[in-house]
C-alpha positions in Angstrom: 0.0 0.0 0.0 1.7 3.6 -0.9 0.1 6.8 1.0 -0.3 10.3 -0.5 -1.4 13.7 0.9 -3.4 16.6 -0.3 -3.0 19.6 2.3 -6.0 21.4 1.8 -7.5 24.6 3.1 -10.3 22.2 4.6 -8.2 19.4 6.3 -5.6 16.6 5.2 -6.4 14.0 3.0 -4.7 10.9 2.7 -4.7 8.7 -0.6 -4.5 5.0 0.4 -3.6 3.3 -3.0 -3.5 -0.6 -2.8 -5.3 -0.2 0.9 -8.2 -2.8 0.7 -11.8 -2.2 1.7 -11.4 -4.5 4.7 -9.1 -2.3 6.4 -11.9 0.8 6.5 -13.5 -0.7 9.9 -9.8 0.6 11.2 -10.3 3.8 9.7 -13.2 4.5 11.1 -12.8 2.9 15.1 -14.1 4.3 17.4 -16.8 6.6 15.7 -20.1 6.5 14.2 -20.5 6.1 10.6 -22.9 6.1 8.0 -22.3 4.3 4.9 -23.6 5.7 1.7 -23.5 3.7 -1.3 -25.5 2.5 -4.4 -27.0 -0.7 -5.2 -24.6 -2.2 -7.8 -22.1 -1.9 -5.6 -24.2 -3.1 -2.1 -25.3 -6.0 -3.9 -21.6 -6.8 -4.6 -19.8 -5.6 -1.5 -21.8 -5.8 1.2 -21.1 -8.5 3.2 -17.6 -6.7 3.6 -18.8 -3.6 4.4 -18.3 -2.0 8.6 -21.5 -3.0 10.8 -23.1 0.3 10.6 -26.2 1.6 8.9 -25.9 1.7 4.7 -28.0 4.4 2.8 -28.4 3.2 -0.7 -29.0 5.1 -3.8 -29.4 4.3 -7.6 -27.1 3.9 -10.0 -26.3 6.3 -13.2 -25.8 9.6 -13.5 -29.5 10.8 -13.6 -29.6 10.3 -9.7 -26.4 12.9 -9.2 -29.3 15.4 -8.2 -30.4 17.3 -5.7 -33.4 15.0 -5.2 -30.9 12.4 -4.1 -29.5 14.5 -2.1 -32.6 15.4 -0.5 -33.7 11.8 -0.3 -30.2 11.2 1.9 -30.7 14.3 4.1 -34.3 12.5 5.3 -32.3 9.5 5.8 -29.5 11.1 7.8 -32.6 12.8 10.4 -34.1 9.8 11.1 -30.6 7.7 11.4 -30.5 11.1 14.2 -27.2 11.8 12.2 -25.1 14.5 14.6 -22.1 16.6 13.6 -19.9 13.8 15.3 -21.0 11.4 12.4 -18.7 10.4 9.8 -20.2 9.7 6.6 -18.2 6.9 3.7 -19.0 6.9 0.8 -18.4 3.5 -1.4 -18.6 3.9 -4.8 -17.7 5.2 -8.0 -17.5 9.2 -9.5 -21.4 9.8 -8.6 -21.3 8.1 -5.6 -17.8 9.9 -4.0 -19.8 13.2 -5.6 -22.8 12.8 -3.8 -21.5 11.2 -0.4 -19.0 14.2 -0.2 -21.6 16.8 -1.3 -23.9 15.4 1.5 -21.1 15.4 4.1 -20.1 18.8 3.6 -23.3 20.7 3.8 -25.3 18.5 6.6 -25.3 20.1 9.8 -22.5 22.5 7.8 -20.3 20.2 7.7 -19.3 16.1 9.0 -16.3 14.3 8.2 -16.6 11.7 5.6 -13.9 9.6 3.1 -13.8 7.5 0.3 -14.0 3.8 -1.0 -13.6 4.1 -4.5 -14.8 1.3 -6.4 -14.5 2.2 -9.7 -11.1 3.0 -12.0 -12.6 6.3 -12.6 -13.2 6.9 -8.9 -9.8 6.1 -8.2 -7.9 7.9 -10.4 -9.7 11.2 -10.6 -13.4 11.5 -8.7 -12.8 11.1 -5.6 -9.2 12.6 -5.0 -8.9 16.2 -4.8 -12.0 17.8 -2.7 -14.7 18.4 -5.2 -18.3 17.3 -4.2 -21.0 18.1 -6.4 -24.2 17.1 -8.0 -25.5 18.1 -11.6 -28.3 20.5 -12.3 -30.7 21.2 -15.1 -28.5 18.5 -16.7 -25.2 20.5 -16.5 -22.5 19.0 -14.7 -21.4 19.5 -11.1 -23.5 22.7 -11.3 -24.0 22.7 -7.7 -21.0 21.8 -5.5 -18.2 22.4 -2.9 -14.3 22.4 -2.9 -14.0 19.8 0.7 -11.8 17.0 1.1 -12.0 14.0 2.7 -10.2 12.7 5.4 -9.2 9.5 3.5 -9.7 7.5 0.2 -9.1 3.8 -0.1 -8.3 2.8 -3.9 -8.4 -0.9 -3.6 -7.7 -2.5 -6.9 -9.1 -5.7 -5.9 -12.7 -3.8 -6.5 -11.6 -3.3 -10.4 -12.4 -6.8 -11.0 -16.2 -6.5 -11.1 -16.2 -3.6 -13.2 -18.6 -3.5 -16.5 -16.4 -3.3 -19.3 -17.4 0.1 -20.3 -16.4 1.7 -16.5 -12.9 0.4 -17.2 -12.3 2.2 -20.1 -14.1 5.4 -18.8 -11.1 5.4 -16.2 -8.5 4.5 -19.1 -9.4 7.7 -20.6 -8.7 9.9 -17.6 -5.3 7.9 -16.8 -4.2 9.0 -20.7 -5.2 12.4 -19.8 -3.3 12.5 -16.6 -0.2 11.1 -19.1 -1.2 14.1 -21.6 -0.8 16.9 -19.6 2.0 15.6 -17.2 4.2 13.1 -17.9 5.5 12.2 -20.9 7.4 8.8 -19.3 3.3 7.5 -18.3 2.1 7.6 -21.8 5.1 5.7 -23.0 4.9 3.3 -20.6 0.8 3.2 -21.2 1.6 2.7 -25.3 3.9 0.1 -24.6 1.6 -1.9 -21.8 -2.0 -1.2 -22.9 -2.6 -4.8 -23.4 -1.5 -5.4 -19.6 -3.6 -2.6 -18.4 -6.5 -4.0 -20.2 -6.1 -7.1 -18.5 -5.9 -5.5 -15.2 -2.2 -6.3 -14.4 -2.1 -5.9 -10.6 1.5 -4.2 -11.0 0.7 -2.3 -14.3 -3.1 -1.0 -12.7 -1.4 -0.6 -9.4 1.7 1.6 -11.2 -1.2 3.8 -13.2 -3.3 4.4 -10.4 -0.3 5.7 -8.2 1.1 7.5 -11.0 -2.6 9.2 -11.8 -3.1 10.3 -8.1 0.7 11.5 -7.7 -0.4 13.9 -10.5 -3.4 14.9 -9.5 -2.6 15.3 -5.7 0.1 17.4 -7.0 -1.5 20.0 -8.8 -4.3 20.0 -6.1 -2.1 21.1 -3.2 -1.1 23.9 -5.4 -3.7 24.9 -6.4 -7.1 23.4 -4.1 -9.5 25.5 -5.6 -8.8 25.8 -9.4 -7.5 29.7 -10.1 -5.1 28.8 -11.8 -2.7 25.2 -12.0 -5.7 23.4 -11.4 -7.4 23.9 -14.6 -5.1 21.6 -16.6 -7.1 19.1 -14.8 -10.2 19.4 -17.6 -8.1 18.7 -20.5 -10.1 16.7 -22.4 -13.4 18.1 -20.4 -14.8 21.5 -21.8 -16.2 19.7 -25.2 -16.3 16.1 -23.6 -18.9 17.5 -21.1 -20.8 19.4 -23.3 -20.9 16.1 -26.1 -22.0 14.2 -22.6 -24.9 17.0 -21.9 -26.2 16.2 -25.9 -25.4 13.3 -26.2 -25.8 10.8 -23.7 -22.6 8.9 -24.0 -20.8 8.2 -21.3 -18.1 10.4 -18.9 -15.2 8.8 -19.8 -16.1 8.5 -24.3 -17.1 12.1 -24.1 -13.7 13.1 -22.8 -11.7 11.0 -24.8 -13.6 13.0 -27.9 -12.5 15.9 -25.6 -9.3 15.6 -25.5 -8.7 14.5 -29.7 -10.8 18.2 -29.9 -8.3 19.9 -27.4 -5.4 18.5 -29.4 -6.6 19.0 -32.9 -7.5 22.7 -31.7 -3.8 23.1 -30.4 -2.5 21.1 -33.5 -4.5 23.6 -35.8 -3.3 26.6 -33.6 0.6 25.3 -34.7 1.5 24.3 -30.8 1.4 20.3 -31.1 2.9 18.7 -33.5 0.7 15.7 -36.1 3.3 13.4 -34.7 1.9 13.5 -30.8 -2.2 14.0 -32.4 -1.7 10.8 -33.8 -0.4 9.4 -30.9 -2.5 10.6 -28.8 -5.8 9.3 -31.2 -3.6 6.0 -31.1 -3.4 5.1 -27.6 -7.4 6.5 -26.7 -8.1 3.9 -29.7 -6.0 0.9 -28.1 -8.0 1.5 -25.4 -11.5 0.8 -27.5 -12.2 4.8 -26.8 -14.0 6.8 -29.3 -12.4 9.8 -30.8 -14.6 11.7 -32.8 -18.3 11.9 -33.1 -19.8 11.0 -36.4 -23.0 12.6 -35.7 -24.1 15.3 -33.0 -25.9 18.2 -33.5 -22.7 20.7 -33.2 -25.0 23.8 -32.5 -26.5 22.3 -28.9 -22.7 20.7 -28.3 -21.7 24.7 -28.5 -24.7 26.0 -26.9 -23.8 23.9 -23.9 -20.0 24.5 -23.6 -21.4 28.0 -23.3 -23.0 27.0 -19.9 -19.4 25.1 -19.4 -18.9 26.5 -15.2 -15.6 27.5 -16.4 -16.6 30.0 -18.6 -15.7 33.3 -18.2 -17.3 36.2 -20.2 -17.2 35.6 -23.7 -13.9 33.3 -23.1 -13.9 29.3 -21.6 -10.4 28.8 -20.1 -9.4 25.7 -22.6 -6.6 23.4 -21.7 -3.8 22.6 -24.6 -0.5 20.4 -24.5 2.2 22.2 -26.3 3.6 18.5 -26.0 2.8 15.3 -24.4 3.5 15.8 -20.6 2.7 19.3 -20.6 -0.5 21.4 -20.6 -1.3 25.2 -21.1 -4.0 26.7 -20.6 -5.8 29.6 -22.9 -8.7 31.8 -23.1 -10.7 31.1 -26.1 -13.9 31.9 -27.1 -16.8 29.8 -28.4 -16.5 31.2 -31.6 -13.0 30.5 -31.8 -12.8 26.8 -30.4 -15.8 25.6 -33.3 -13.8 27.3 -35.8 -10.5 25.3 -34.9 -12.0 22.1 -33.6 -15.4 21.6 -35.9 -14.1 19.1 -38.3 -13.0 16.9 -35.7 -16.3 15.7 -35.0 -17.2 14.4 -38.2 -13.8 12.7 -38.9 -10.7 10.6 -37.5 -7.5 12.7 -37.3 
């Protein structure tokens, strides 16, 4: 098991990577807990879960609402839930997001962490302190920066994963590799094929490597002014193509970051070389990287409700190179003009 830290404004985190679920009954001695989880996972997991009560949700990101939220706020009063609680979520993304949302505005405020089940969940949703919930079908609309006090990534969990969650976390461990370190996406192009197969040293290596990165950036800079926002490489057109289109987090992204690179290719700061290896590795991965239909006008319309706009400008993230990431402000205008083509054909 290897441990990591995020020092944020709202407490220390500590990233527990190859920590198994077992072991959160010692995390959590000694105090009351509430478990919140959803019922893939409970129907899978339970029988290892702490003796305490579980609050169970759906699955899917139509239930990362505020009617969820509400539903687990009436649960919490009649559990008689007190600021001494401490709240775990066990989950993937929407689980973490909602669990952490919860536990930082009931009561103002309880302690909570993490078990993430999911590859996604373990390299990106749950590390890092944001909580949030989606509204009016925008994403994380409504949402606090809070960390948690711990986050188990216990790659035993990976094993039950749907095919399709895998790869969703594939394409945030090639964006981590994107924007940060040029030595991760050679060693991802030369072991895909292990890392498809779940390689306990390989999945064990990218996890690490993935949460290294993130944590980084995260204690310098907790609430996204400025370092922070190379984090949503891949994200301003992948969540606007998920708004429209249905598909899920992890496709829309990898769609996201093709766009982001053909934008910087076409703005003469990447090279063709490093597009096409790029498109190369999100396809060895069985990731899709361009759309070949959308309706491009409500894919804009909604990148103009994109939470990091700013004005008449989104702050867009662009690698110069692999392993490096800058980040611009464009305007909607501009990024269709540079990236349109790239949804209706490979690069």
């Amino acid at each position: 098991m290897k441990k990591l830290h995020i020092h944020g404004k709202t407490g220390d985190s500590a990233l527990l990577v190859g920590e198994n679920l077992n072991q959160l009954e010692h995390l959590i001695s000694g105090r009351r807990a509430i478990i919140i989880t959803d019922n893939h996972v409970e129907a899978l997991y339970r029988k290892d879960f702490p003796d305490c009560p579980v609050i169970t949700i759906g699955c899917g990101e139509g239930i990362k609402t505020l009617d969820t939220v509400h539903d687990i706020y009436q649960h919490l009063v009649e559990l008689e839930a007190d600021r001494s609680t401490f709240i775990v979520g066990i989950g993937g993304g929407i689980v973490c997001d909602i669990a952490g949302f919860v536990a930082s505005t009931y009561m103002r405020g309880v302690s909570f962490g993490f078990v993430a089940s999911s590859l996604l969940a373990q390299v990106d949703a749950s590390v890092g302190g944001k909580n949030g919930v989606n509204f009016g079908g925008y994403k994380n609309m409504v949402g606090v920066f809070n960390q948690p006090e711990f986050v188990i990534c216990d790659m035993n969990l990976l094993h039950t994963l749907p095919r399709q969650e895998l790869l969703c976390g594939f394409a945030e461990i090639v964006k981590h590799a994107v924007i940060a370190d040029e030595k991760m996406f050679a060693f991802l192009e030369d072991r895909w094929q292990d890392a498809l197969k779940l390689d306990h040293d390989v999945i064990e290596r990218l996890v690490y490597d993935s949460v290294v990165i993130k944590s980084g950036v995260v204690n310098r800079d907790e609430t996204e002014k400025g370092e922070r926002r190379i984090l949503n490489f891949g994200h301003t057109v992948g969540h606007a193509i998920e708004k429209t289109t249905g598909i899920p987090h992890g496709e829309a992204v990898s769609i996201g970051m093709v766009a982001a690179a053909g934008i910087a290719r076409n703005l003469e700061m990447f090279s063709e070389t490093d597009m096409q290896r790029i498109v190369r590795l999100l396809t060895h991965f069985n990731l899709p990287v361009r759309l070949d239909t959308a309706n491009q006008d409500a894919i804009f319309d909604a990148m103009r409700k994109d939470k990091k706009r700013e004005g008449d400008g989104v702050f867009f993230v662009l690698p110069p190179r692999i392993g490096a990431a800058t980040v611009r402000s464009l305007s909607i205008v501009e990024i269709r003009r540079l990236a349109c083509e790239l949804f209706t054909r490979a690069s």
